[in-house]
N, C-alpha and C positions, 0 to 999 in steps of 0.2 A: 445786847441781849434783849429778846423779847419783841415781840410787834408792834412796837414803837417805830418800826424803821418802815411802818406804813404808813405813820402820820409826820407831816412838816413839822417843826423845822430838825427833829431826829432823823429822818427818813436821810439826809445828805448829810450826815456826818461820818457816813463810810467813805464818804470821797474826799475828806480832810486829811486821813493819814497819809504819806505818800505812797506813791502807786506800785511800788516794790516792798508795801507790809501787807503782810497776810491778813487776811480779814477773816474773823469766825462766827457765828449767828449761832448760839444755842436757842432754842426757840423748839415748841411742839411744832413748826410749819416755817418752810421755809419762804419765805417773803421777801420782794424788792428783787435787787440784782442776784440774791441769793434762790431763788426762786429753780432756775436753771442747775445748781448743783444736784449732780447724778445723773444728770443728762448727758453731760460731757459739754453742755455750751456757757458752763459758769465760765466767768472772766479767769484769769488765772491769777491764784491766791485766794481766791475765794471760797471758803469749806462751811459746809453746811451739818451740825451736831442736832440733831432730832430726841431733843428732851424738855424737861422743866428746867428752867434757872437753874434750881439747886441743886440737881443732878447731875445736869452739865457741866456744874463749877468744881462741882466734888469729883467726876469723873476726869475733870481733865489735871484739878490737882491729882489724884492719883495718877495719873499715866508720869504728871514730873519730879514724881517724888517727893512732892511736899501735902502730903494730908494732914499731917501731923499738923504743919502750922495752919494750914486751913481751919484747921477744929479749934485751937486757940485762940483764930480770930473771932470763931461765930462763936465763945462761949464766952469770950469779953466784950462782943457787941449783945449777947443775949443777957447779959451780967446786969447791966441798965435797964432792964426792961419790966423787969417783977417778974413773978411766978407764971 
């Protein structure tokens, strides 16, 4: 997530997972190998989500059913943090 995957040594850790896992970029801009998605010449497996982080993450937990525990996490990691 995010335009890290434009700077070393993040930029090559899409090519770590094996090449039959899906790869997804939430990011305001698509960037790197993700760059080509919507063109139709992204690599395949490759999908490109045009948001903020946090939009992204909350977006795609809703599509799988899990917001609910999404929101449990970010209230026990915001719990630490003060007001």
């Amino acid at each position: 997530m995010g335009t890290s995957l434009q700077v070393m040594p993040f930029a090559s850790l899409v090519n770590f997972a094996p090449s039959s896992a899906p790869r997804l970029l939430i990011n305001r801009e698509a960037v790197g190998p993700f760059a080509a998605c919507g063109g139709g010449d992204a690599p395949d497996g490759y999908f490109f989500f045009e948001a903020d982080c946090d939009a992204g993450v909350t977006k795609l937990a809703q599509l799988a059913g899990m917001e609910s525990e999404l929101s449990i996490l970010i209230a026990e990691a915001m719990g630490g943090l003060g007001p």
